[in-house]
DOVO-576579 format. One record per residue (C-alpha): residue number from 0; residue in one letter; x, y, z. Coordinates in Angstrom, 3 decimals, always signed. Each point is the difference from the previous one (the first is absolute). Layout:
<pts>
{nr->NUM&rest->a&px->X&py->Y&pz->Z}
...
</pts>
This chain:
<pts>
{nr->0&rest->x&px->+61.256&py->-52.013&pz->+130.214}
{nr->1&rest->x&px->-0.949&py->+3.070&pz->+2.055}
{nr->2&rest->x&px->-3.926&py->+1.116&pz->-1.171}
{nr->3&rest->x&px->-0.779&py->+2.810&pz->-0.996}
{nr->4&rest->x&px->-2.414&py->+2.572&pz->-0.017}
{nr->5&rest->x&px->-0.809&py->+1.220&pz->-3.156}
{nr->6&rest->x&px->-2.141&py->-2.573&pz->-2.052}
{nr->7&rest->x&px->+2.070&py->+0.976&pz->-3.936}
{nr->8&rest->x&px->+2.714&py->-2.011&pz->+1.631}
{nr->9&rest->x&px->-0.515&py->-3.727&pz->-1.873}
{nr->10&rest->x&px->+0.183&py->-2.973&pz->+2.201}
{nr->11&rest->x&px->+0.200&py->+1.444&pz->+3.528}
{nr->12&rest->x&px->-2.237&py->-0.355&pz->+3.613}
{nr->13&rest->x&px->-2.140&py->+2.757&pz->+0.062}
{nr->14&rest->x&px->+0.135&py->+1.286&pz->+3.835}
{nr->15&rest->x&px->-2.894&py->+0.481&pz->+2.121}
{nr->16&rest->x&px->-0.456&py->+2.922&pz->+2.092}
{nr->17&rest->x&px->-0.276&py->+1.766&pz->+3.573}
{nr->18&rest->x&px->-3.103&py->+3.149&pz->+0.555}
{nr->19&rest->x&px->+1.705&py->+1.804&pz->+2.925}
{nr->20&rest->x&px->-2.557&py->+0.571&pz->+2.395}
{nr->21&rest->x&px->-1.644&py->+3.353&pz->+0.569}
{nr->22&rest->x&px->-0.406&py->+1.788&pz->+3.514}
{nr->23&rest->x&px->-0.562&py->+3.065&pz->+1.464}
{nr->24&rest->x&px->+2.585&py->+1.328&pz->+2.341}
{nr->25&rest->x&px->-1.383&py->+0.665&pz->+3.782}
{nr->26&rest->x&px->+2.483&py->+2.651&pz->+1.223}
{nr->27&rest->x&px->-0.055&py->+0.834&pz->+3.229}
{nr->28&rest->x&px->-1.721&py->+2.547&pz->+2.027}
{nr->29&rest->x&px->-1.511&py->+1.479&pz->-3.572}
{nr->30&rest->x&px->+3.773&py->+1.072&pz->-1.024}
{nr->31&rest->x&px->+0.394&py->+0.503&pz->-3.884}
{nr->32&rest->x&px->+3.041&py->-2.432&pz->+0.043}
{nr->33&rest->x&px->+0.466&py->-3.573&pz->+1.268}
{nr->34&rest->x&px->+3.832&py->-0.079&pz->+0.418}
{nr->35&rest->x&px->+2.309&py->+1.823&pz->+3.284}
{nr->36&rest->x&px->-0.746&py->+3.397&pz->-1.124}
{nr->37&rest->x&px->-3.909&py->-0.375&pz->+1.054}
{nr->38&rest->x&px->+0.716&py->-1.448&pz->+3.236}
{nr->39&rest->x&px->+3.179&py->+2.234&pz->+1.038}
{nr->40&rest->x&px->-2.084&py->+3.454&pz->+1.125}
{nr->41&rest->x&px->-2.023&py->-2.117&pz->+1.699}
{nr->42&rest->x&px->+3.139&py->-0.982&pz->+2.246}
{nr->43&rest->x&px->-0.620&py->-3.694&pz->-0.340}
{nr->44&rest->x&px->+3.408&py->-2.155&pz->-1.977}
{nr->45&rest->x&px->-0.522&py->-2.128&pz->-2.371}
{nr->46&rest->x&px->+1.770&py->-2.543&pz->+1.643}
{nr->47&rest->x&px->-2.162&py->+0.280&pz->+2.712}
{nr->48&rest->x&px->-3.119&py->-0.671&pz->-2.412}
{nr->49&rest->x&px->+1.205&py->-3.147&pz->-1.223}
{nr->50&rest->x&px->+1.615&py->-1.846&pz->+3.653}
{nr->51&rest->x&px->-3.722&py->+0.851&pz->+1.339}
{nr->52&rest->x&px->-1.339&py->-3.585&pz->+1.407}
{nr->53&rest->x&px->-1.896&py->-1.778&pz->-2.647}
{nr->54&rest->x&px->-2.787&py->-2.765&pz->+0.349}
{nr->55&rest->x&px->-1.837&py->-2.328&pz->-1.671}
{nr->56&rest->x&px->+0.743&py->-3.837&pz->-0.245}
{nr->57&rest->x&px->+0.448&py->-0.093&pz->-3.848}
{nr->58&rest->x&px->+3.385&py->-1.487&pz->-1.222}
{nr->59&rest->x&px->+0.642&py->+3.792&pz->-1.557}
{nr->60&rest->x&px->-0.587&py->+1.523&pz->+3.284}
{nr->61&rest->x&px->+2.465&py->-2.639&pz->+1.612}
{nr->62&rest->x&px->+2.466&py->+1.096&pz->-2.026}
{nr->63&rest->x&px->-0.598&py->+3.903&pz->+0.433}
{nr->64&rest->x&px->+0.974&py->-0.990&pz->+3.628}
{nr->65&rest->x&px->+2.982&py->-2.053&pz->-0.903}
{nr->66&rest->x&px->+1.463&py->+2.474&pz->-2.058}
{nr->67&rest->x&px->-0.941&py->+2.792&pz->+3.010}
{nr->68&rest->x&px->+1.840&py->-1.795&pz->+2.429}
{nr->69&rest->x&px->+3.116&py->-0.736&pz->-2.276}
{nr->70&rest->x&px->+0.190&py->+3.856&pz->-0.542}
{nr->71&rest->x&px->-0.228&py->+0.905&pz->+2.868}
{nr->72&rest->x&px->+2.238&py->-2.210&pz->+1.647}
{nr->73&rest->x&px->+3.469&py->-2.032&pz->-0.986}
{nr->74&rest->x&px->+0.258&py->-2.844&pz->-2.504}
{nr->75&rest->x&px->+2.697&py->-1.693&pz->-1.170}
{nr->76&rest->x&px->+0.465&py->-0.507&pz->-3.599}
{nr->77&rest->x&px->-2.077&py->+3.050&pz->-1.524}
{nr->78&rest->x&px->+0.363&py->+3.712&pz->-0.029}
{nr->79&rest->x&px->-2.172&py->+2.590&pz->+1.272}
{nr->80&rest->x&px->-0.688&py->+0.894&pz->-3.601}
{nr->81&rest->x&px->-0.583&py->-3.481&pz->-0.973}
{nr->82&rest->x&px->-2.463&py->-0.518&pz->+2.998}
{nr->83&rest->x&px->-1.958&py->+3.964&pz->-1.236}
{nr->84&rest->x&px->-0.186&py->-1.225&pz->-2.901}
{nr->85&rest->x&px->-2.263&py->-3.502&pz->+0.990}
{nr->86&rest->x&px->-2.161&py->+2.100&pz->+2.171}
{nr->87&rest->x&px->-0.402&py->+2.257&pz->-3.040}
{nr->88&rest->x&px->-1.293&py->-2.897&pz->-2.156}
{nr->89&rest->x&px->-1.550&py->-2.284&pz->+3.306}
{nr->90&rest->x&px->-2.505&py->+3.241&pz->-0.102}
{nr->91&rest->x&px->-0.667&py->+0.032&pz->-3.638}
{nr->92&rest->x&px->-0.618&py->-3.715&pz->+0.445}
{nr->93&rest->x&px->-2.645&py->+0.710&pz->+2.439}
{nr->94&rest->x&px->-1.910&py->+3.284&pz->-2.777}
{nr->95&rest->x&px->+0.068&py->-3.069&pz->-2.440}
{nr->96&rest->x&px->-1.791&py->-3.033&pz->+1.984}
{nr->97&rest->x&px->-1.784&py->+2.718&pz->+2.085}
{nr->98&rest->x&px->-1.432&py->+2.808&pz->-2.780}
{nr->99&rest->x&px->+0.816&py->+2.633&pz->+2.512}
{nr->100&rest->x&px->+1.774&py->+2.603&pz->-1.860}
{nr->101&rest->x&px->+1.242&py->+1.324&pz->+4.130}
{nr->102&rest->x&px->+2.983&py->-2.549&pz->-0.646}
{nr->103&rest->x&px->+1.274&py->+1.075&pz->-3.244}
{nr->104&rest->x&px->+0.371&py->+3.707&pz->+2.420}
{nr->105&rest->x&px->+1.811&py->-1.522&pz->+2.282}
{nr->106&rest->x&px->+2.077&py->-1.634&pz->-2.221}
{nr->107&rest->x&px->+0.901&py->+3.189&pz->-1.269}
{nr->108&rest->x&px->+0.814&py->+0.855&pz->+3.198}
{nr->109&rest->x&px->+2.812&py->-2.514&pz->+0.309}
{nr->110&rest->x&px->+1.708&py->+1.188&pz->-3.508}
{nr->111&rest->x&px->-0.099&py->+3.609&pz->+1.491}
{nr->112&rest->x&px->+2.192&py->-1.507&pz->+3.317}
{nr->113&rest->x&px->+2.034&py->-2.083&pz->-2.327}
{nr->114&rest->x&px->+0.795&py->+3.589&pz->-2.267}
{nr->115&rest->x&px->+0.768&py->+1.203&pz->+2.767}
{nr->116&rest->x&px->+2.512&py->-2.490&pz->+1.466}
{nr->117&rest->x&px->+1.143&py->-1.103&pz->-3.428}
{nr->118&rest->x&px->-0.862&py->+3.338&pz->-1.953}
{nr->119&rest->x&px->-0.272&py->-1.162&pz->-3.753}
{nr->120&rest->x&px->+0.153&py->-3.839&pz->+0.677}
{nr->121&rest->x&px->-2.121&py->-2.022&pz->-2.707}
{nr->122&rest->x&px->-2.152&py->-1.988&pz->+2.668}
{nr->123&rest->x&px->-1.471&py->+3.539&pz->+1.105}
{nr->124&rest->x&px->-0.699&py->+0.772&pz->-3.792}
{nr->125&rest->x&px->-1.403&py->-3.333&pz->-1.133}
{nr->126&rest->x&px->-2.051&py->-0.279&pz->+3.345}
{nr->127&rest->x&px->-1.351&py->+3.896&pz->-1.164}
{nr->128&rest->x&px->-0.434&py->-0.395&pz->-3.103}
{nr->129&rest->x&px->-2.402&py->-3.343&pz->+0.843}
{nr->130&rest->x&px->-1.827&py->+1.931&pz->+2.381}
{nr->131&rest->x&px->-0.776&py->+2.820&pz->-2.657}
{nr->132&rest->x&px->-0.755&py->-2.092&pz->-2.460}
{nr->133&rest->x&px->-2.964&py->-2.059&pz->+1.947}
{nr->134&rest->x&px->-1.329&py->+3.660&pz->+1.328}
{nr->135&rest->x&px->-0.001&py->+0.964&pz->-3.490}
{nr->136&rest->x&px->+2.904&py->+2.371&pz->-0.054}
{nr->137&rest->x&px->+1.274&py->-1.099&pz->-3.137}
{nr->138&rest->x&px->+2.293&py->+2.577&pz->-1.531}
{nr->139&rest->x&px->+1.602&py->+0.306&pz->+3.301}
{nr->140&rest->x&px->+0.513&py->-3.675&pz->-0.112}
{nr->141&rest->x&px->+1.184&py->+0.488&pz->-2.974}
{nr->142&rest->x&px->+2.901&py->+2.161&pz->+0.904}
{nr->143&rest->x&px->+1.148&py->-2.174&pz->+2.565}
{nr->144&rest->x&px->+0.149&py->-3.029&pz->-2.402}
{nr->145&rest->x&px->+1.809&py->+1.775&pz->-2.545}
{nr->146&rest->x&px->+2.540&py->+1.271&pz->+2.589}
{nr->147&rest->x&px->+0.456&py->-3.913&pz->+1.183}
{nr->148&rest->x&px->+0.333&py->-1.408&pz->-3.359}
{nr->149&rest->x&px->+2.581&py->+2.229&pz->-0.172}
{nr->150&rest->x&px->+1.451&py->-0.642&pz->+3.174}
{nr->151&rest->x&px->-0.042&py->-3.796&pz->+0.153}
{nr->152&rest->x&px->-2.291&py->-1.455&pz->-2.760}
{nr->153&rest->x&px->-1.270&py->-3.571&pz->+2.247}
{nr->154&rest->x&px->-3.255&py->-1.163&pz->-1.646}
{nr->155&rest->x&px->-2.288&py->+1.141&pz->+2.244}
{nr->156&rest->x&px->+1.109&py->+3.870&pz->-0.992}
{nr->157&rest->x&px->-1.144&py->-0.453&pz->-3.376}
{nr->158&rest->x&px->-3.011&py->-1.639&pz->+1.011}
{nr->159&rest->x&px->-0.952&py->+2.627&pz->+1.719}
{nr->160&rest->x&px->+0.693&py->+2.755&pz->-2.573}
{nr->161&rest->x&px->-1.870&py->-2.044&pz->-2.317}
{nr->162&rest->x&px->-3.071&py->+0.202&pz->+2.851}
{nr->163&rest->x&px->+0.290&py->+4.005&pz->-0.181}
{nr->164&rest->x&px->+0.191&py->+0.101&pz->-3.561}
{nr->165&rest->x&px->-2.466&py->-2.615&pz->-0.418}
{nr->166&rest->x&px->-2.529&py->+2.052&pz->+2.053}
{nr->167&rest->x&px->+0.332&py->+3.237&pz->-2.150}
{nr->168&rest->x&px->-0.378&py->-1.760&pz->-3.256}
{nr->169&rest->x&px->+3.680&py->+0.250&pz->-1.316}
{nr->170&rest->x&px->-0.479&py->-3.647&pz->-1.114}
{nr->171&rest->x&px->+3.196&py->+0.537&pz->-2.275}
{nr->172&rest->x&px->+2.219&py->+0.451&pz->+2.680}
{nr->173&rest->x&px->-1.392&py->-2.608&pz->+2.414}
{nr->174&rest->x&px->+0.286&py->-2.763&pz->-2.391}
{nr->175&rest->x&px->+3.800&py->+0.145&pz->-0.075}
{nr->176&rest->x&px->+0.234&py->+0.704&pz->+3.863}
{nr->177&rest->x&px->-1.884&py->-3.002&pz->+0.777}
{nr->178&rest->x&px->+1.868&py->-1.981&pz->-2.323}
{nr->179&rest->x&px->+3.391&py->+0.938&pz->+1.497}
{nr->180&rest->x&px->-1.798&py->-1.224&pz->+3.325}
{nr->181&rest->x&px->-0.807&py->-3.295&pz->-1.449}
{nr->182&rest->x&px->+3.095&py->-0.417&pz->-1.793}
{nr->183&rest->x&px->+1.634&py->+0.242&pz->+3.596}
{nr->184&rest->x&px->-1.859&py->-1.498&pz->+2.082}
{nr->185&rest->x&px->-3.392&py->-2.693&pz->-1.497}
{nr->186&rest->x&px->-1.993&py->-0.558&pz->+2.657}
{nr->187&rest->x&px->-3.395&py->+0.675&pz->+1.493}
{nr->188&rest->x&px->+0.601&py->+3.891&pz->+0.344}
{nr->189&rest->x&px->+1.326&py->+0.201&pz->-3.193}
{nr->190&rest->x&px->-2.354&py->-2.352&pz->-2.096}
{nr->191&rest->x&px->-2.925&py->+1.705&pz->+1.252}
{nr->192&rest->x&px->+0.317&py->+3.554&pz->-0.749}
{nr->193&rest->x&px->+1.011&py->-0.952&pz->-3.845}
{nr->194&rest->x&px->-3.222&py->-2.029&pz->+0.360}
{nr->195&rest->x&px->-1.737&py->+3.237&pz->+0.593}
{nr->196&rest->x&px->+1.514&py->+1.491&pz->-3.676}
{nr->197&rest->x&px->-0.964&py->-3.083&pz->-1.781}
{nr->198&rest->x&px->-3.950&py->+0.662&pz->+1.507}
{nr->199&rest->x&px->+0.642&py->+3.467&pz->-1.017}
{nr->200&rest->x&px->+1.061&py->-0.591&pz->-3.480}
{nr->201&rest->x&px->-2.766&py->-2.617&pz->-0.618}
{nr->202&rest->x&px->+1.878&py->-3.255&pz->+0.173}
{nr->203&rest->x&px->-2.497&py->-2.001&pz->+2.558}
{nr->204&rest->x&px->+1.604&py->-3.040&pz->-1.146}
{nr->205&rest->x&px->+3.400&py->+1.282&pz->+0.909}
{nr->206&rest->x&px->-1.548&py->+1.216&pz->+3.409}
{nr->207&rest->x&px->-1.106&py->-3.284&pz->+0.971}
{nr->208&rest->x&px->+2.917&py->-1.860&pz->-1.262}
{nr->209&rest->x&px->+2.469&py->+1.967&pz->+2.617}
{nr->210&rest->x&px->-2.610&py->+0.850&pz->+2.536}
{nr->211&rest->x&px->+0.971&py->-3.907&pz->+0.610}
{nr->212&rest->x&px->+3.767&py->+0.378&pz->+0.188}
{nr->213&rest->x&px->-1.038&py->+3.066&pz->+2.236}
{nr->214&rest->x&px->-2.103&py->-2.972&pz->+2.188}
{nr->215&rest->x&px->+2.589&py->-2.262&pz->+0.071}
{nr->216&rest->x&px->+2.898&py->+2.288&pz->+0.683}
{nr->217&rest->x&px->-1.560&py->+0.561&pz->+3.139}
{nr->218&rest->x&px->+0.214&py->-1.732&pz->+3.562}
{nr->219&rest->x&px->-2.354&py->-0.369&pz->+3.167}
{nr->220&rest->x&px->+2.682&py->+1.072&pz->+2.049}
{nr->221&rest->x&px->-0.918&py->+3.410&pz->-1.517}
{nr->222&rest->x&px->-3.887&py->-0.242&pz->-0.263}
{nr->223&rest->x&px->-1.651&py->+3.392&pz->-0.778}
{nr->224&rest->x&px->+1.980&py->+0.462&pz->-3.467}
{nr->225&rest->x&px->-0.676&py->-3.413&pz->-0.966}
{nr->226&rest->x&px->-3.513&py->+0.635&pz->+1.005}
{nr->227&rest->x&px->+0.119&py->+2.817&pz->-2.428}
{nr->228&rest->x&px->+1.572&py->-1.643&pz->-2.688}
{nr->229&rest->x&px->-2.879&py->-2.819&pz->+0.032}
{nr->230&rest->x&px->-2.189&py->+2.731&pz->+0.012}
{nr->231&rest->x&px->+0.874&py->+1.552&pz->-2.496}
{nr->232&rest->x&px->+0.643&py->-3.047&pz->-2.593}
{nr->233&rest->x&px->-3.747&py->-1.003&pz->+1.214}
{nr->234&rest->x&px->-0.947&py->+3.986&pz->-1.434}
{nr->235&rest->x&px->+1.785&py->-0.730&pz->-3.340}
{nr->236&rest->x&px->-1.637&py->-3.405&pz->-0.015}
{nr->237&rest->x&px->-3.898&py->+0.873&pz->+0.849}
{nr->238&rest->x&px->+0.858&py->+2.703&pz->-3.335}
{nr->239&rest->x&px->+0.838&py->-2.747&pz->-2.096}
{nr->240&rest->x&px->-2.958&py->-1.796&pz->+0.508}
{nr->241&rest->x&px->+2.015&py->-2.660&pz->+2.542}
{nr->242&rest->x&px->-2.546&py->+0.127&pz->+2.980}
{nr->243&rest->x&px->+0.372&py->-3.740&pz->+1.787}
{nr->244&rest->x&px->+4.305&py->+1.078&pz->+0.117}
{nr->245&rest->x&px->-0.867&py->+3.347&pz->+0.919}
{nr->246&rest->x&px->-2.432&py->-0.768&pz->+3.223}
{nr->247&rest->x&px->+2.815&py->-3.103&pz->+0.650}
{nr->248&rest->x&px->+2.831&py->+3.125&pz->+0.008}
{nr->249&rest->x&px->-2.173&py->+2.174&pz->+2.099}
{nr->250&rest->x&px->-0.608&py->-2.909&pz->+2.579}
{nr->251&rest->x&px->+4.104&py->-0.679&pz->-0.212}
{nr->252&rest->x&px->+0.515&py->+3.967&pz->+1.063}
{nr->253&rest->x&px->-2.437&py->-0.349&pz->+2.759}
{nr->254&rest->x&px->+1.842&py->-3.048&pz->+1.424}
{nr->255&rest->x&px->+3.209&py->+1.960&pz->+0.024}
{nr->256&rest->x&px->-1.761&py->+3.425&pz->+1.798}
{nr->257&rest->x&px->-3.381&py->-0.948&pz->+1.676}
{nr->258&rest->x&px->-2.440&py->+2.309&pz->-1.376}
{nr->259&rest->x&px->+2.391&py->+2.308&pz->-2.397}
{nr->260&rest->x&px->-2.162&py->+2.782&pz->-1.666}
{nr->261&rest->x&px->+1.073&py->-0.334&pz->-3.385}
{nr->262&rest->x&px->-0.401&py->-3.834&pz->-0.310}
{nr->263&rest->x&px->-3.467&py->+0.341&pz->+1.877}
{nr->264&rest->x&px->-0.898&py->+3.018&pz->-2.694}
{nr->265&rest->x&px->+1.108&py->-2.253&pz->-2.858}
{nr->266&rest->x&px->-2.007&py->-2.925&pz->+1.355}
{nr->267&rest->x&px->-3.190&py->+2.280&pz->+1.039}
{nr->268&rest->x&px->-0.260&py->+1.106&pz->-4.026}
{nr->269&rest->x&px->+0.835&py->-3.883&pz->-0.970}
{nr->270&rest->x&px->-3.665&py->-0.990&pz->+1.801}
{nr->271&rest->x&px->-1.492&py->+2.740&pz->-1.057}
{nr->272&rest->x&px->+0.914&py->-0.267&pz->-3.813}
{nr->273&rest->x&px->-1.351&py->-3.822&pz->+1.001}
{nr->274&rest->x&px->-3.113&py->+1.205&pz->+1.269}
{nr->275&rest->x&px->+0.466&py->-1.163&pz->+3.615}
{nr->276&rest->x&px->-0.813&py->+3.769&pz->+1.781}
{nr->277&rest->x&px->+0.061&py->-1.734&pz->+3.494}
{nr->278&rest->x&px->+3.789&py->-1.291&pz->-0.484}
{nr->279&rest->x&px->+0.673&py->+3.353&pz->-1.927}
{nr->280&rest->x&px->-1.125&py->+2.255&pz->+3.160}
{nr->281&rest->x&px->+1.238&py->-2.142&pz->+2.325}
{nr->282&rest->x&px->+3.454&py->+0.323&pz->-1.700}
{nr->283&rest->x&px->-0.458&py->+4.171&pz->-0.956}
{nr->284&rest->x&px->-1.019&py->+0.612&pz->+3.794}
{nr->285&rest->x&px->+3.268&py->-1.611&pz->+1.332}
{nr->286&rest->x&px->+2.248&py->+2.209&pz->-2.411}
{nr->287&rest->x&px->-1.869&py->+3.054&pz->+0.739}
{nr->288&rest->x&px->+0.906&py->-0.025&pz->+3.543}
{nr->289&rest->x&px->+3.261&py->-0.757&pz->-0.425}
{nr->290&rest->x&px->+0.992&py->+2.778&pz->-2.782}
{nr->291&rest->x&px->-3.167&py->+1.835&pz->-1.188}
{nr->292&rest->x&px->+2.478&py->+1.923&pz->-2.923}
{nr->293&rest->x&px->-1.492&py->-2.593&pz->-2.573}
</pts>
């Protein structure tokens, strides 16, 4: 039986849900716009932006180079688009594990060279409409979704019109819109952001339940949304009054991404409900340098 979202339905999982992260967009040289048009009068291609060298020893920056040097030189077995496409996401990869909202720009940058190459093509829309939707862009994200569920209709389309709507409080319409998602395609992704609607319509129970399918759908070989998964079953767990599971959960995130913000922010607030203020600043200080948003 496929769950479901909407807790009148008798006898069915209750999903657990995804909070899209929030970010500010860093556009570049103080343009109004993050995509090709803020960068063309300044003579520079946005091609050129995202084939500049990139270091760092992180497996997300190894595989901004990989994905640099497959585009920009010949591989068997994948097209040009295909290879855009992975740098696209290999950069959003690196916003996510890094909290440097920079990425999610240059990202955008890539779906501006695939429009161009492939004017219309989905991966430049759902690549977009990602990117607006973690810089907080939401009714543009919005568009972009609608026009791909249109289009094509894969799962991750309607999850992310059911981000955008999510975001603006039209509840009503993101319920079915995730549900399509899960109905296609139950997995971490998926599980996660219905998690969110159960928290949001007051079913804790519900949120916990699925926060663990969220968990388990997971895989190391893909740490940082794992990482946030944990984390955020530990948050629905620490609310329902589960602390030993929720510090455990935190300490699982943190063995899957060495000092990740949001498990370290979860665990800092753990101690301190605890009374341990040492453990709790110890914990706070670490997240604060690596995202101070919270």
């Amino acid at each position: 039986m496929k769950p479901h979202l909407r807790n009148e339905i008798p006898k069915t999982i209750k999903l657990v849900g995804w909070a899209v992260g929030a970010l500010s967009a860093i556009v570049l040289g103080g343009c109004g716009r993050s995509d090709e048009a803020a960068v063309r009068p300044l003579g520079i291609d946005s091609l050129t932006v995202v084939m500049t060298p990139h270091d760092g020893d992180a497996p997300e920056d190894a595989g901004i180079r990989r994905w640099q040097a497959v585009v920009g030189g010949e591989s068997r077995g994948i097209t040009r688009r295909a290879s855009l496409e992975r740098l696209g996401w290999a950069y959003v990869a690196k916003a996510r594990v890094s909290f440097d909202p920079g990425y999610y720009t240059l990202a955008e940058f890539v779906a501006a060279v695939l429009d161009r190459e492939s004017p219309g093509c989905a991966e430049a829309l759902l690549l977009r409409g990602h990117v607006f939707q973690n810089l907080h862009r939401f009714r543009e994200a919005e568009r972009l979704a609608r026009e791909l569920v249109a289009k094509r209709g894969l799962p991750l389309d309607y999850a992310l019109l059911g981000d955008a709507l999510m975001e603006q409080g039209n509840l009503d319409e993101a319920i079915p819109a995730y549900q399509k998602a899960v109905d296609l395609r139950p997995d971490l992704q998926t599980y996660s952001r219905a998690a969110w609607v159960r928290w949001l319509m007051g079913d804790l129970a519900g949120a916990v339940e699925l926060g663990q399918l969220a968990v388990g759908a997971g895989t190391p070989q893909d740490p940082e949304p794992l990482a946030w998964a944990c984390s955020r079953l530990a948050g629905y767990q620490f609310q329902a009054g589960e602390v030993t599971v929720a510090r455990e959960m935190c300490d699982a995130a943190l063995r899957f991404v060495p000092d990740y913000p949001p498990a370290l922010l979860l665990r800092g607030r753990i101690a301190l409900a605890a009374g341990d203020a040492p453990a709790a600043v110890a914990d706070l200080e670490k997240a604060a340098v690596a995202n101070p948003l919270p």
